[in-house]
C-alpha positions in Angstrom: 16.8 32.8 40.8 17.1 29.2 41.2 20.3 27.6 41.3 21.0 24.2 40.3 23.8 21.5 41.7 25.3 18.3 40.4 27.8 15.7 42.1 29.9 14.6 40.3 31.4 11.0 41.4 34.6 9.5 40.0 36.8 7.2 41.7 39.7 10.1 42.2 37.2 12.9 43.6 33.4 13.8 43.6 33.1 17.5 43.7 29.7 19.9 42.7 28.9 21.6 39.9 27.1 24.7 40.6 24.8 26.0 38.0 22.9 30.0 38.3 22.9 33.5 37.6 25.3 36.1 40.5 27.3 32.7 41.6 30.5 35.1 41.5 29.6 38.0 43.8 28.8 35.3 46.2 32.4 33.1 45.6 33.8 32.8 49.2 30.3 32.0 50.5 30.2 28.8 48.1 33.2 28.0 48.9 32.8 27.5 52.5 29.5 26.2 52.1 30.7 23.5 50.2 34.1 22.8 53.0 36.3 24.3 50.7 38.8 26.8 52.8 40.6 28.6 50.6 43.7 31.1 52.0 46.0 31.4 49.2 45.5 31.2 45.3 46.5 32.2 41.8 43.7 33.3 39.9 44.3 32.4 35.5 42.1 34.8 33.7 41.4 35.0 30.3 42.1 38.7 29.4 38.8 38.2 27.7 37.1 38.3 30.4 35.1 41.1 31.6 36.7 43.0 34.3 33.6 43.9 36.0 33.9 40.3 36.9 37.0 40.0 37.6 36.0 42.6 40.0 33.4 41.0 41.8 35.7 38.0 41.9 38.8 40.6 43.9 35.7 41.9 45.8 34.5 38.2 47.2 37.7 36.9 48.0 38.9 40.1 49.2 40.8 38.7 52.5 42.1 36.2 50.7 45.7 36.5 49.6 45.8 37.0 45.6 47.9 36.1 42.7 46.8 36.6 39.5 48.0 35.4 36.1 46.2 36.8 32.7 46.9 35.3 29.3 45.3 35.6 25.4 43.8 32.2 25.6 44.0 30.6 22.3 44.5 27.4 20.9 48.1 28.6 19.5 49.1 29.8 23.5 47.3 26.5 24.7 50.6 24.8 25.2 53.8 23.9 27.5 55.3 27.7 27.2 51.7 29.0 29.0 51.9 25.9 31.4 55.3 26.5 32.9 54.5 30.5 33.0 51.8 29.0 35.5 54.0 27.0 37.5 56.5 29.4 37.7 54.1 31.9 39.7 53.1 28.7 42.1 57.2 27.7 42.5 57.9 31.6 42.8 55.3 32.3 45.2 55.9 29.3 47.3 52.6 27.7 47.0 51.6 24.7 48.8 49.2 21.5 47.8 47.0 23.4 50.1 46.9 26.0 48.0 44.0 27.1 45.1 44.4 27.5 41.4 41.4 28.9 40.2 40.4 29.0 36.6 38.5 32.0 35.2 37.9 31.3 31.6 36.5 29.3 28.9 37.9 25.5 27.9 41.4 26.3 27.1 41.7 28.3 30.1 40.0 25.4 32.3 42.4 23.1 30.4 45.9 24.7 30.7 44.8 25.5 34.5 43.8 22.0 35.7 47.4 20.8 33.4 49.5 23.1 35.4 47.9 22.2 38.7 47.9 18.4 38.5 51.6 18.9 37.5 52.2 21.0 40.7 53.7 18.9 43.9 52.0 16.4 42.1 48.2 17.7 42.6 47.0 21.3 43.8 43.9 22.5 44.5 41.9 23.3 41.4 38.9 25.4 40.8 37.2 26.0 37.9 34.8 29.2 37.3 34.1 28.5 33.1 32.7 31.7 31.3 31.3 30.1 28.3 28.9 27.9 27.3 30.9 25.5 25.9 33.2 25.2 28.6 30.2 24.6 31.2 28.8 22.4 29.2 31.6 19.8 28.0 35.5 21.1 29.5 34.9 21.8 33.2 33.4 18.5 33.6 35.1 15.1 33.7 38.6 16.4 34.6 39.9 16.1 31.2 43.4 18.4 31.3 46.0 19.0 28.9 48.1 21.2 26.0 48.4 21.2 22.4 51.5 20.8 20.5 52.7 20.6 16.8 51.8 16.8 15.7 48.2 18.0 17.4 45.4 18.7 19.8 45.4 17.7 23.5 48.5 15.4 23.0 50.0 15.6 26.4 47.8 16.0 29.0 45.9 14.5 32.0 42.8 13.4 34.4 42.5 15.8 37.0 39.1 16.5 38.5 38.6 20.3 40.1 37.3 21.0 44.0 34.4 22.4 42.2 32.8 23.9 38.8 31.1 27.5 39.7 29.0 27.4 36.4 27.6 31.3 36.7 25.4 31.9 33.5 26.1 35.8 34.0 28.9 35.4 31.8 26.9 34.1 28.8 25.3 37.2 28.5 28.7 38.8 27.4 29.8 36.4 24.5 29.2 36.8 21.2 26.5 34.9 19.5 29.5 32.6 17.6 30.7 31.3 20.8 27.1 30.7 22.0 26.5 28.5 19.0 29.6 26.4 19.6 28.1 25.8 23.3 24.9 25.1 22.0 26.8 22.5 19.8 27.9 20.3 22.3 24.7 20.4 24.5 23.4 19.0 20.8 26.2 16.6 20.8 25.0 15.2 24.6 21.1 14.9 23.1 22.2 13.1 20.1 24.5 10.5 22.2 22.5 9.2 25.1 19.0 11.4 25.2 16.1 11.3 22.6 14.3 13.0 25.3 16.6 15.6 25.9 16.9 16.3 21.6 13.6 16.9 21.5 14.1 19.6 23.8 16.2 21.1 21.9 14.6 20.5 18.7 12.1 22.8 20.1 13.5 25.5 22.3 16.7 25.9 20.1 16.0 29.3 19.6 15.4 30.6 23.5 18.3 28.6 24.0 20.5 30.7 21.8 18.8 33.7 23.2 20.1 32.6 26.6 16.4 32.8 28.2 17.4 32.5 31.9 14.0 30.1 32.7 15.7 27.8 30.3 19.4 28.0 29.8 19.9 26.4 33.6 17.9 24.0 33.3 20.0 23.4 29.6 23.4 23.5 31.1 21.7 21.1 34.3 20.5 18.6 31.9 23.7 18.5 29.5 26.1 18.0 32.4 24.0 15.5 33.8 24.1 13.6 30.8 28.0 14.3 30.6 28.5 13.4 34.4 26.8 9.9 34.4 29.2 8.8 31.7 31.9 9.9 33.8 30.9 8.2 36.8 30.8 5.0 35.2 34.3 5.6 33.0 36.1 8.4 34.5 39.5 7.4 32.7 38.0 6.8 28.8 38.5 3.0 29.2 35.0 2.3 27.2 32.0 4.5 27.6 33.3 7.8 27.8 34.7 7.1 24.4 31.4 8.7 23.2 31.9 12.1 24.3 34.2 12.2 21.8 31.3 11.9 18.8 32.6 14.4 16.3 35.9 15.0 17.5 38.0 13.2 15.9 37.2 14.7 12.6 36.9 17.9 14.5 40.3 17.9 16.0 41.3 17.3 12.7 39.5 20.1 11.1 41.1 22.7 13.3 44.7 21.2 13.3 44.4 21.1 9.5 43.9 25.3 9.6 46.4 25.2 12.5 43.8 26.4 15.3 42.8 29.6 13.4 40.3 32.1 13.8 38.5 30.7 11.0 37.4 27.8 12.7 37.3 27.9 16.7 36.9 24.5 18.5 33.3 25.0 19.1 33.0 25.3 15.2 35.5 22.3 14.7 33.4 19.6 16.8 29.9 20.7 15.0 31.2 20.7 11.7 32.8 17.1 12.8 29.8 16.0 14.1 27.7 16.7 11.2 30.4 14.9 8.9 30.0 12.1 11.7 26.2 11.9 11.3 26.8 11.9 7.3 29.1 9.5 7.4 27.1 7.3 9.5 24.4 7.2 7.2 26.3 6.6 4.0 27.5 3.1 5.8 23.8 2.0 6.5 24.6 2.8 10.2 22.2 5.3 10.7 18.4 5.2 9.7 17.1 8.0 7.2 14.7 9.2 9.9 17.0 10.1 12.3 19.9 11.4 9.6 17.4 14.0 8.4 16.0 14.5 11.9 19.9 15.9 12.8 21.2 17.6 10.2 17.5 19.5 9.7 18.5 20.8 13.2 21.6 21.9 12.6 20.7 23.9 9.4 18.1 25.4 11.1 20.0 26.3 13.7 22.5 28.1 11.7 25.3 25.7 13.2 28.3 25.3 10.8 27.5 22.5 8.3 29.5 22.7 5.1 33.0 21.4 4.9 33.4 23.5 1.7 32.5 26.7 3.2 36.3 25.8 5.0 38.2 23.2 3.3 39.1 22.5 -0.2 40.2 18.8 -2.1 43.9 20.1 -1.4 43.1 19.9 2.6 42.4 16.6 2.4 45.7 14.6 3.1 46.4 16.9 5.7 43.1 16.1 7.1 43.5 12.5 7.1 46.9 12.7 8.9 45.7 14.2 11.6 42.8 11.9 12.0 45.2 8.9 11.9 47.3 10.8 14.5 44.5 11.0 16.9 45.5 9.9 20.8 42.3 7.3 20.3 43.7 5.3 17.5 45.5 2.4 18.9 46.1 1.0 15.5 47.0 1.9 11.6 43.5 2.5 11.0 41.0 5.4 12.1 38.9 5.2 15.4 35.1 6.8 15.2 32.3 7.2 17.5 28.9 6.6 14.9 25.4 7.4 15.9 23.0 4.4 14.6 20.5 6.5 16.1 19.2 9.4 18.7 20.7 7.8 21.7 22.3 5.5 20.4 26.2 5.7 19.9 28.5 3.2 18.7 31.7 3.3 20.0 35.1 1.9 18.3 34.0 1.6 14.8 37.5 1.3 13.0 38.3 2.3 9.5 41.1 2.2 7.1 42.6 5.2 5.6 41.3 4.9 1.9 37.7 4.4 3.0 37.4 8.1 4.9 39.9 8.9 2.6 36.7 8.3 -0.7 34.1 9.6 1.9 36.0 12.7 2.4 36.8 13.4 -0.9 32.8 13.3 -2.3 31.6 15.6 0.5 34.4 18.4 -0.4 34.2 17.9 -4.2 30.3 17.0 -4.2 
């Protein structure tokens, strides 16, 4: 099977992405083949993860001295408590800044595992082996780190880029369709921001996509990061540009902190129902052209992504809503910070809005 690699280059670090099928069973060969030696590390498992590979993992790295650390990885355990658990292992065990963390796990394992590791001695070794979609699609790339805490999501946190992403699609195979759907969601979210070639891709292989059809899920989860790395490369700290990876999110962000980070509404589920507000919203200013509104939200029905904000919120959520979205870290003022699509390709970043004007918009689509 053909496996795929992408450099990422920021100004801190440009490491590889690795993209294929059986990447695990062959983890200290990629390692050394990419001048990585690794002696020592502590390995932070999801405990969903299978254990057949977390077995194949033991087994490659099997004269390698092992620590491991397993967690319930959750939004709710996605904070400081989780974080120091980590760095007390690394302080315990007498690790050193030439040491490996290694991250086995979707986002908010990649997360809390590249927070405690840029905390360590100031930077250790990171590695991150995501098991979901989403996560090797969007989280394990850019270096974005960081924990969650009461006022809201991904308050305290850092840029940290990894050694290397080990993107192995043989995990995919083992999540349920939900969280395939919430992957698929931001490999969407890349089309509709810088690629009309790329959306009509998807607008036409959605379906073997979500089916995870090895000829074409690579080259998916290639072409997303790609998109997702040259953004990086040219705003690594979320100065400008990379401002619009963040289409959908802050109305997402929201939307979860609002049901505080329940089941009902992962983050996957969050950031498409945001984006579809995002894409509605952008329409009812005249932003967005009537071709191109009905283009997107026509693919997201039909793709059975979440799309109604009244299947999960009710006209007594909206305050809270609305507080949240003012408390977003990318408002730098009293009013509300968006990234609008005025059309495929074409984001527009720092549109700023007062409260009352989201405040009406909101209110029609959860009465309406």
């Amino acid at each position: 099977m053909k496996r795929f690699k992408l450099i990422v280059e920021t100004n801190s670090q440009n490491y590889p992405i690795i993209i294929g099928s059986n990447l695990v069973n062959n983890l200290n060969i990629i390692l050394k083949n990419n001048s990585l030696e690794l002696k020592k590390c502590l390995l932070v498992i999801d405990k969903n993860v299978p254990k057949k590979f977390i077995f194949k993992i033991k087994k490659s790295l099997k004269n390698k001295n092992k620590f491991f650390y397993f967690f319930k990885a959750s939004e709710k355990n996605k904070n400081q408590k989780t974080s120091n658990n980590i760095l007390k292992i690394l302080l315990d065990k007498n690790f050193s800044r030439q040491d490996y963390l290694i991250s086995v796990g979707g986002g908010i394992t990649g997360d809390i595992s590249g927070f405690a590791a840029s905390l360590f001695k100031r930077g250790l070794n990171f590695i991150n082996i995501p098991t979901t979609l989403l996560s090797q699609v969007d989280s394990s790339v850019g270096g974005k780190t960081g924990v969650n805490t009461k006022h809201g999501k991904n308050l305290i946190g850092s840029f940290y880029q990894p050694k290397i992403v080990i993107a192995d699609t043989d995990f995919l195979k083992t999540l349920p369709k939900r969280e395939v759907l919430c992957g698929y969601g931001e490999i969407l979210k890349h089309s509709i921001i810088a690629n009309k070639k790329f959306y009509d891709f998807l607008n036409k292989n959605f379906l073997k996509i979500l089916n995870l059809k090895p000829s074409i899920i690579d080259k998916t989860i290639f072409e997303s990061c790609k998109i997702k790395k040259n953004i990086i490369k040219r705003d690594e700290k979320e100065k400008s540009l990379r401002k619009v990876l963040n289409f959908g999110h802050t109305f997402g962000h929201a939307f979860e902190a609002t049901l505080n980070y329940s089941n009902k509404l992962n983050h996957g589920e969050a950031v498409l129902l945001g984006m579809n507000t995002a894409v509605k919203f952008s329409y009812k200013i005249n932003l967005l052209r009537k071709k191109d509104y009905y283009s997107i939200t026509k693919h997201i029905k039909s793709s059975n992504l979440p799309n109604d904000l009244k299947s999960y919120f009710g006209i007594k959520h909206l305050n809270k809503i609305l507080a949240f979205m003012m408390n977003d870290k990318k408002n730098n003022s009293e009013k509300i910070n968006l990234i609008l699509i005025k059309k495929i390709g074409k984001p527009i970043i720092n549109e700023v809005f007062n409260k009352n004007k989201l405040k009406s918009f909101l209110k029609k689509e959860l009465i309406n």
